[in-house]
C-alpha positions as CSV (number, residue, x, y, z in Angstrom):
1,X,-4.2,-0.3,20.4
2,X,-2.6,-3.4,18.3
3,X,1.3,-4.0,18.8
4,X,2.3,-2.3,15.2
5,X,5.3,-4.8,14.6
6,X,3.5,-8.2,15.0
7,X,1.1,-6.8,12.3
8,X,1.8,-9.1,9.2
9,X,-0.3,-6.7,7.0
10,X,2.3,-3.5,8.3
11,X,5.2,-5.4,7.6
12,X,4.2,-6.3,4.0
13,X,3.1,-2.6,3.2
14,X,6.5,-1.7,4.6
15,X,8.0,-3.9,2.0
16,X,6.1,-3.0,-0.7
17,X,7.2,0.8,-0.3
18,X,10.7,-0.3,0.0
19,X,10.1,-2.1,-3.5
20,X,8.4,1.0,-5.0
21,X,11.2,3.0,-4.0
22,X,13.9,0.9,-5.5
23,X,12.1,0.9,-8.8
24,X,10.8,4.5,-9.5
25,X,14.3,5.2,-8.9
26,X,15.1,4.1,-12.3
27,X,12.2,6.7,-13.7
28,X,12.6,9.4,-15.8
29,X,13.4,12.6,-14.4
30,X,10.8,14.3,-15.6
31,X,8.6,12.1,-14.1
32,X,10.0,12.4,-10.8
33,X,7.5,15.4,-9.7
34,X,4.3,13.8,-11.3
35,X,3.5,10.4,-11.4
36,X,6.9,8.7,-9.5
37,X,5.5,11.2,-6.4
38,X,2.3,10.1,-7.1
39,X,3.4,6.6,-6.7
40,X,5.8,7.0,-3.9
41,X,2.7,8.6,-1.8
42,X,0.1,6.0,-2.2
43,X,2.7,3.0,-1.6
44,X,4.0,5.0,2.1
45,X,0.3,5.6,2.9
46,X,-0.6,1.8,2.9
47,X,1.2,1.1,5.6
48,X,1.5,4.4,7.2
49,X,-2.3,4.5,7.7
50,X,-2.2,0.8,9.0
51,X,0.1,2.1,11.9
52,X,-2.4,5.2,12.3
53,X,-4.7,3.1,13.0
54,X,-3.1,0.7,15.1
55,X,-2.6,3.4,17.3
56,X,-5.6,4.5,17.7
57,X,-8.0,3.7,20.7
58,X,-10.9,2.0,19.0
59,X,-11.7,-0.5,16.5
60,X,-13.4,1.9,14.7
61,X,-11.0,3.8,14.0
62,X,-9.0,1.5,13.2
63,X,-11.4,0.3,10.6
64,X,-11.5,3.8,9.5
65,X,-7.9,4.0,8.8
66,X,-7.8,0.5,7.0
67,X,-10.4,1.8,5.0
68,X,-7.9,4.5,3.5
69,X,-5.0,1.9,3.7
70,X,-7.0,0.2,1.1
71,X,-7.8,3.0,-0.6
72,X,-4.4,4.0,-1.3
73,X,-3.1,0.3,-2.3
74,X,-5.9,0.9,-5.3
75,X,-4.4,4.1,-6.1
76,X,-0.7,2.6,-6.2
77,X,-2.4,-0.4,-8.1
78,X,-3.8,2.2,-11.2
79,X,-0.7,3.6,-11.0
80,X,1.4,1.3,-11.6
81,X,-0.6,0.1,-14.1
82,X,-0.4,3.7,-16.2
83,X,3.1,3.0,-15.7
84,X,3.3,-0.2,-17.0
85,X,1.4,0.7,-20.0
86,X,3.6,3.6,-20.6
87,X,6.4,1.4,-20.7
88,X,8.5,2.7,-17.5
89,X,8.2,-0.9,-15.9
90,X,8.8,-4.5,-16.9
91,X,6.3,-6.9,-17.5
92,X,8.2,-9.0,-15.0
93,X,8.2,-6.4,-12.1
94,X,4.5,-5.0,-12.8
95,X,3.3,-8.2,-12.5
96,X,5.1,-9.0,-9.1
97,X,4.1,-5.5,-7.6
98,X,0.4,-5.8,-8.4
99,X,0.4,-9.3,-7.0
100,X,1.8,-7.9,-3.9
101,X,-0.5,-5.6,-3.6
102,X,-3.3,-7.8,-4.4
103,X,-1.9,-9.7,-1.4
104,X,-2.1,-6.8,0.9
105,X,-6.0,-5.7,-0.3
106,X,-6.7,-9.3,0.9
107,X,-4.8,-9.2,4.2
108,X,-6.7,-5.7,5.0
109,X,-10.0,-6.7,4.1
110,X,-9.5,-10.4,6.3
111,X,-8.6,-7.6,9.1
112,X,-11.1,-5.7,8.6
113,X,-13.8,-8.4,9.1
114,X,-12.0,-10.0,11.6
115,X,-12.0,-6.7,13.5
116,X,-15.7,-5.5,13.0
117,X,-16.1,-9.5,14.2
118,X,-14.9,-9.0,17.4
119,X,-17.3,-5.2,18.1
């Protein structure tokens, strides 16, 4: 088990579903039950699958469950790109949340090796 709060990798996920939140809240209504659900999910799966497998009792699991952290921060990655190209997102702001996320594929997969490193 890995202390969930001194995980730098939880804490940015955390933040970056905070961020989605605050701007899909500006989305259309009528997107609010498609793709702004869509979105939501795949941002609170990053980190909520990084604290699943934190919890877990081996590093294989663990591994297992940053696999479909990762997973899910490529998902919110195409997605906000669909958004972006269908003009529901600033340049600005697109560009900051896929650089986040970027940042957060390269933190899990630095975790990853580090933990199949220490098997």
């Amino acid at each position: 088990m890995h202390k969930l709060q001194e995980l730098k990798i939880w804490q940015k996920a955390i933040n970056l579903a905070t961020e989605i939140y605050k701007v899909t809240a500006d989305f259309p209504t009528e997107e609010k039950y498609g793709l702004t659900s869509q979105i939501k999910r795949s941002a609170v799966s990053i980190s909520s699958n990084i604290a699943e497998g934190a919890g877990r009792n081996s590093s294989g699991e663990f591994l297992h469950f940053l696999g479909i952290s990762n997973g899910s921060s490529y998902e919110l990655q195409t997605q906000l790109i669909i958004t972006g190209q269908l003009n529901l997102i600033d340049e600005k702001t697109l560009t900051l949340l896929l650089k986040e996320i970027e940042e957060l594929q390269k933190m899990n997969y630095k975790l990853q090796q580090s933990i199949k490193l220490k098997q």
